[in-house]
C-alpha angles and dihedrals in degrees: 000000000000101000082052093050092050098041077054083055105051094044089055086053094048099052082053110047129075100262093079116119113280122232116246112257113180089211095059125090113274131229146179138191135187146177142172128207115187093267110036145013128237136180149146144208117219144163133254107235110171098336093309125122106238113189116218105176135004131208140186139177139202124221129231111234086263085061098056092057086058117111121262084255101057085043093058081045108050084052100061089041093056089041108056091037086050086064100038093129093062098033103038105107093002124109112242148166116230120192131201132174097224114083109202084062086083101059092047090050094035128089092258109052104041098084080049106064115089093171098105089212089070101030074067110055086046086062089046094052090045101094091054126092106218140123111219118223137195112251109184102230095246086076097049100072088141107050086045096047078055094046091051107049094031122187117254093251117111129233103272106266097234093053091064106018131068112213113231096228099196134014128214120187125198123185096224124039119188095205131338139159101278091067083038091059088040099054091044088060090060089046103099083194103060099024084070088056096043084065092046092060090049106048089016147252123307113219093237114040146165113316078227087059095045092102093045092050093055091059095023088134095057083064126088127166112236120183095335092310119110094229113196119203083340086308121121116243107224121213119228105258089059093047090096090048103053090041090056079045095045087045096047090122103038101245124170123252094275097055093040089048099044083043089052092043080066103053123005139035137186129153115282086013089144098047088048090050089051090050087052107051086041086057094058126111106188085052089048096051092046104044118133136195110248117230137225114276110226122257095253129028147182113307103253117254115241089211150024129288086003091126124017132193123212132194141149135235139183127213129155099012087296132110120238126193104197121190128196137188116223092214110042089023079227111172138212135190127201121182107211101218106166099036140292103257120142094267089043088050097046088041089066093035093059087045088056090041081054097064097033119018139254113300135226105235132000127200128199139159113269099244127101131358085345085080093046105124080222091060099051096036097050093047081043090058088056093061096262128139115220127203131180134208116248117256112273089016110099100165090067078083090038093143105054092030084054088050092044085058092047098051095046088046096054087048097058090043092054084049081059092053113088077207110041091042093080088070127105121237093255104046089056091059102063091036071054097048102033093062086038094061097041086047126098110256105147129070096240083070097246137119131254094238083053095050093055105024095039094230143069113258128222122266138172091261089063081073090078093056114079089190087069092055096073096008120113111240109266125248106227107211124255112249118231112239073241098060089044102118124227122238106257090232085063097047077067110104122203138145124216099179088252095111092064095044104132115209108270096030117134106252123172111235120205115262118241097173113090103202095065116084104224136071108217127034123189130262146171128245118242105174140314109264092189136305107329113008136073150159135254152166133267109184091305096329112107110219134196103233140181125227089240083057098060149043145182124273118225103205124114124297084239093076096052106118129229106262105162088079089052103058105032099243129141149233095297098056096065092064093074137324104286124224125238122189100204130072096222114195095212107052079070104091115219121246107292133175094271086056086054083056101052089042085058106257116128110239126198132265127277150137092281088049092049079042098069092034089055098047081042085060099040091050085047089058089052117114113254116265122263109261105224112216130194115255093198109132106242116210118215102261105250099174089119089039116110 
């Protein structure tokens, strides 16, 4: 027929005309071209021959009815992603310019916009595209016609599976759930609130909305919809009618607003979630009952620690009739709890110590207070044996321990509180210890924002609260990064600077030393330095006692260098020791000489006389004969002052 012979006609023109495809050459320019319809996805790749566009291939692909729910955005996005992995083989390695219509997709594939996008679809794609060298370019739609026409008669083949789905690689069932993500999509259906933004995010955003949704609108492409649930920076969004509940489940171990709020930054959102957290806690009775005053932190501290178990603190308490020996780590902050149940002795206490070595390693240094069996020469030679170096806190000066004595304060307090809970009160002792110990280790308690567990394990455990969350549920554990020694912050108590005159102390030098003993009148007696232990301790001399002391515990005295006594005698050292106060890194226990007559006498009691009584009196009366010493002048020549002369 005619319409046969024509349609013959045509075809012949076509093979020979230009507009055939055009065979792939690596050493011609590159380019790429996508677009998405609401029910399918085209593209092409071509070449660049004297400045015209020649197709090589074409593609299409059709979507599934969940695809079709996708944003305009994810849509744009998917089809540049299908597009340039469908010809991998020809761009892999090779420069090329890929163009869109749809212009936010450039700041999502640009340089500025990658570390700015929290929706894990498109956090995905980014990761997909990153072993490609392009540079992605605006085309208007009127100049698209190919990729379009594909878009729009799709082939019947479906988007690959492993560009748009993530694969759950293990399952775990449990017969009773507290809260997950299916109540949690459930609940959001029956919220009138997000179920209108739920169909925002599926058929996309009008440029006037609602005065409730003003806020939303502001940060609308930080929100994704993931199994039914509205997620939020890859935090789920709760309904009302849950809020209660995530905020009992937020406060199940009675912390205060800070910990609730940096714990809910981790995992769920909703509009006024921090005023509501503040309602709560103030609601609460058990915290109520139980709220203390905070005290002042001292003006030094401890050096922080660049890794975990290097230095460990130790301490006992004592609740509910029972005996407690609590460890914690000054990096990870990491606790431990051992009831100690059969006695404190030295070989209970290192019993539970090299249990605690065992599953950890030896640690670096140890502090402890310096009461029983940490004093036992048993206990400090065995841990120094092992290579550890032990240091106690000088006497009257609890915060030396601060750590473990802070921690000590923390666990009591969560005790008493869970007395106070109907709930938490059938619990045996034991039982509410580690319901104690496992939320304090997956809480925030440092300032970098991390847990504990994360801090020592490298990754983030598993908890209850995950449940709310339907990306862990086929999501791999996440790796948290290691931190540098150089990106290790200071505590903010050791960035102070101040200077008490104790650094330049010289051995022999008059210091006062802070009075314990209550039936003497005056604050402060007088003492002589011996050397600098540390930091912040060091030891001096009472009369001929040598006493542990804390920097808070002395201070310098500001009389004449005449009266500085002569302590090298006193202490046996030798010439070495009178060019400066020497450091010693270890606290050693017996350097610290045990209560004798002449420390009755500085604590006020009368002892009797005796040679060593008639011995002082008689070097007191020798230094007192000695001549007077030269008085050195200045021979500087000094002018009569004539700034007022004429």
């Amino acid at each position: 027929s005619h319409d046969c012979d024509r349609a013959f006609q045509e075809s012949k023109q076509s093979l020979i005309s230009a507009n055939i495809l055009e065979f792939y050459d690596p050493c011609k320019p590159i380019v790429v071209v996508s677009d998405a319809s609401g029910y399918g996805l085209g593209g092409l790749i071509a070449h660049i021959v004297d400045g015209v566009e020649k197709p090589i291939c074409f593609t299409s692909f059709s979507l599934d009815d969940a695809q079709k729910k996708y944003p305009i955005l994810h849509l744009e996005a998917l089809a540049l992603v299908c597009t340039i992995k469908k010809f991998h083989k020809y761009l892999f390695g090779q420069d090329f310019v890929a163009y869109t219509d749809h212009k936010p997709l450039l700041g999502i594939f640009g340089k500025e916009g990658k570390n700015s996008i929290f929706v894990t679809r498109l956090q995905r794609y980014i990761l997909e595209l990153s072993i490609y060298k392009f540079e992605l370019r605006y085309r208007p739609s009127a100049k698209m016609g190919n990729a379009d026409f594909c878009s729009r008669f799709p082939l019947e083949q479906s988007v690959p599976a492993e560009l748009d789905q993530d694969f759950v690689r293990s399952i775990n069932f449990s017969r009773e759930l507290p809260l997950d993500f299916v109540l949690v999509a459930k609940a959001t259906k029956d919220d009138i609130y997000l179920q209108q933004i739920l169909n925002y995010l599926h058929d996309g955003w009008p440029q006037k909305v609602d005065k409730r949704l003003m806020d939303v609108y502001a940060n609308h492409k930080d929100l994704e919809e993931v199994n039914g649930c509205v997620l939020y920076q890859d935090r789920v969004v709760i309904p009302r009618q849950m809020q209660s509940g995530i905020l009992k489940l937020l406060h199940a171990n009675h912390a205060g607003m800070v910990k609730m709020k940096q714990l809910a930054r981790k995992h769920v959102y909703w509009f006024g979630i921090n005023k509501d957290i503040e309602n709560y806690v103030s609601a609460c009775d058990v915290c109520a009952s139980m709220a203390v005053v905070p005290k002042t932190k001292p003006m030094s501290g401890w050096t922080p620690t660049t890794r975990p178990f290097s230095r460990i603190h130790i301490d006992f308490f004592h609740f509910s009739r029972h005996t407690f020996l609590l460890i914690v780590d000054s990096y990870s902050k990491w606790l431990e709890v051992e009831w100690m149940k059969f006695g404190t002795d030295c070989a209970k206490v290192l019993k539970k110590l090299v249990a605690y070595f065992a599953r950890f390693g030896l640690p670096d240094v140890l502090v402890s207070d310096g009461g029983p069996p940490f004093n036992a020469h048993y206990f400090v030679s065995f841990l120094e044996r092992q290579g550890i170096k032990v240091m106690k806190s000088p006497p009257y000066n609890p915060s030396s321990n601060g750590q473990a004595e802070r921690l000590v304060r923390t666990t009591k307090d969560v005790l008493k509180k869970f007395l106070l809970d109907p709930e938490l009160d059938k619990l045996d002792l034991e039982d509410q210890i580690n319901l104690f110990l496992m939320n304090y280790r997956n809480n925030i308690v440092t300032s970098e924002g991390r847990f504990p567990s994360e801090r020592v394990f490298q990754y983030k455990p598993k908890t209850t609260i995950d449940l709310i969350n339907p990306k862990n549920h086929y999501k791999n554990y996440l790796v948290v990064p290691k931190v540098s020694s150089d990106e290790v912050e200071l505590p903010k108590e050791s960035k102070k600077s101040f200077n008490d005159g104790l650094d330049d102390l010289m051995a022999g030098d008059l210091v006062w030393y802070k009075n314990h003993n209550h039936h003497l009148p005056t604050r402060w007696i007088k003492a002589t330095f011996s050397k600098k232990y540390s930091q912040n301790t060091f030891q001096v001399l009472v009369g001929s006692v040598a006493i542990l002391a804390h920097r808070q515990q002395i201070k310098p005295h500001r009389g004449s260098e005449e009266t500085r006594p002569n302590v090298f005698a006193a202490l046996g050292a030798g010439a070495d020791d009178r060019a400066g106060p020497r450091r010693d890194d270890a606290l050693d226990g017996g350097a610290i000489r045990r209560r004798s007559d002449s420390e009755e006498e500085f604590l006020g009691f009368e002892p009797e006389q005796g040679p060593a009584k008639v011995g002082r009196r008689k070097r007191k009366a020798d230094a007192a004969n000695l001549p007077p010493a030269e008085v050195r002048r200045s021979k500087r020549l000094r002018e009569k002052n004539r700034s007022f002369e004429l």
